[in-house]
Residue, then its C-alpha position, 0 to 999 in steps of 0.5 A: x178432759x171429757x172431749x180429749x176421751x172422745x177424741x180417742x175413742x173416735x181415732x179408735x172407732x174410725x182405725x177399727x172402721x178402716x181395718x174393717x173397710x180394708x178387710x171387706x175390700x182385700x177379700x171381695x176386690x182384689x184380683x182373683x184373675x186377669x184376662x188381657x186388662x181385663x180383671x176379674x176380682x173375688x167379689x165376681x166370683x163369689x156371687x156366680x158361687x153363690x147364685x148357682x151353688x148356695x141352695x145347694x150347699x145349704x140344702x148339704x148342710x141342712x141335711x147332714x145337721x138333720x142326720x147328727x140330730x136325730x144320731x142322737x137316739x141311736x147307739x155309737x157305732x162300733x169297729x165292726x159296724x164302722x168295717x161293714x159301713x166301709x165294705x158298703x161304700x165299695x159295693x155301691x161305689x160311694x167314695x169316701x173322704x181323704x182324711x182319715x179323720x174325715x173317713x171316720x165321720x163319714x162312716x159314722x154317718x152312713x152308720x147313722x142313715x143305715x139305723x134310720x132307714x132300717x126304723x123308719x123309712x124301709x117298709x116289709x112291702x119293699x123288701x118282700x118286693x126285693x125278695x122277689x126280685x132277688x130270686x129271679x137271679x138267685x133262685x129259691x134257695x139261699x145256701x150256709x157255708x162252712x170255709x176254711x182258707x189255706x194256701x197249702x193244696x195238700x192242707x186243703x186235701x187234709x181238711x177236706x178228708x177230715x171233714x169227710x171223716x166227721x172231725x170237729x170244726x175245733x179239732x181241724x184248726x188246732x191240728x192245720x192252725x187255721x180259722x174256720x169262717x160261715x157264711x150265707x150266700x144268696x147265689x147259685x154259684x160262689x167260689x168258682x162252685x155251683x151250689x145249687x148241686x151240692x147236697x146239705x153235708x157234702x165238702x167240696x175243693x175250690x180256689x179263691x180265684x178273687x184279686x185279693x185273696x180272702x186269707x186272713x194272714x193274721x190268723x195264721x202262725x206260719x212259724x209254727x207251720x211245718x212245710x216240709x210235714x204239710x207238703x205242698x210250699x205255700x203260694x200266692x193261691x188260696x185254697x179253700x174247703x166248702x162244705x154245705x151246711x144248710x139249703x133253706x128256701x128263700x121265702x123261710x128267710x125274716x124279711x127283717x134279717x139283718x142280711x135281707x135289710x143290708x142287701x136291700x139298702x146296697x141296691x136302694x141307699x139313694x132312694x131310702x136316703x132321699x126319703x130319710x132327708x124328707x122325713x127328718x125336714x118334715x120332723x124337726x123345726x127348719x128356719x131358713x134365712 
């Protein structure tokens, strides 16, 4: 009885053994290419992978792993962080993945590396040293904006006189039904306008001469927009009304201000980003095998 049970368990060890065997020889012996009569299996192939590119992808996924690890004692991002993380990708040309699943874990991350340069790697010194950098281009003052966007001229007109005439920011985008927005703006010049002329107060007409326009269509009821009563028909052209709200000098800025830290960032992500994967190797215990 004895010896018939260990027959079977034998005949099952030596099948388990074979599927085993077969597997090992189908995923590293069969042919991948051939080349006259010449045959060019996976195992040929793998071994060229993993001699040039195993550190590589080892380093990768150590990393990344870093990041998530220490993720852990930041907050989660929210939609706007996630919306400000894609608009960095565009400004410094990072692509981003296809999925949209995985375009999401990768902005979480970029998320991530941002909150930690910002606590641990950006210092006052470099971003004092970017300040000064960024006035040679920019000049000594860094300017506030009120904008209001439409695509109607005469609208436009009509904000720009009300503006003029001191009506409240309120009561202009009840009576246009449009949305005011402000913005800083660290240039000399924005919207085909040269801010360094205008004084604190004055209202000024352009046109958003940008490939996509910056009207927010969602903003506007146009069934409740009276074309005939506004004049001028909309086109595909925005119009936009500036008026100077502040003139500040540049060294008055926080050198901590989320816009300083962002723009330095945009114009140092690889350095900060080299710096934070040696901070976080040289904090967390790494075996590598």
């Amino acid at each position: 009885m004895f010896r018939k049970i260990s027959t079977i368990i034998l005949s099952i060890l030596l099948i388990v053994s074979l599927l085993i065997n077969l597997k090992y020889l189908s995923e590293n012996y069969a042919t991948a290419a051939t080349i006259s009569d010449i045959e060019i299996n996976k195992k040929q192939i793998n071994q060229v992978l993993k001699d040039k590119y195993w550190d590589k992808s080892l380093d990768d996924v150590i990393d990344n792993n870093l990041i998530k690890l220490e993720s852990k004692n930041y907050k989660k991002p929210t939609k706007e962080d996630l919306s400000k993380m894609e608009e960095f990708t565009n400004v410094v040309r990072i692509s981003t993945p296809g999925t949209q699943e995985e375009k999401q874990k990768y902005l979480e991350q970029l998320f991530y590396i941002h909150e930690i340069a910002k606590k641990n790697t950006v210092t006052d010194e470099e971003l004092k040293n970017y300040i000064k950098e960024a006035k040679k281009d920019t000049g000594e003052y860094y300017y506030e904006l009120l904008k209001f966007t439409t695509n109607s001229h005469e609208v436009a007109k009509n904000i720009e006189n009300d503006l003029k005439a001191g009506k409240s920011i309120d009561t202009i985008e009840q009576l246009y039904n449009v949305k005011a927005s402000i913005e800083k703006k660290y240039d000399t010049e924005a919207y085909e306008v040269k801010l360094s002329d205008l004084s604190v107060g004055q209202v000024v007409l352009s046109m958003d001469m940008s490939e996509n326009s910056e009207m927010d269509h969602s903003q506007m009821d146009h069934s409740q927009m009276d074309h005939s009563e506004m004049g001028t028909e909309s086109n595909n052209d925005s119009h936009l009304v500036i008026q100077m709200l502040e003139k500040s000098e540049i060294d008055d800025l926080d050198i901590r201000s989320e816009d300083i830290v962002d723009g330095y960032l945009m114009k140092e992500y690889f350095t900060e980003l080299i710096e934070i994967k040696n901070l976080l190797r040289s904090k967390y215990d790494i075996d590598i095998r």
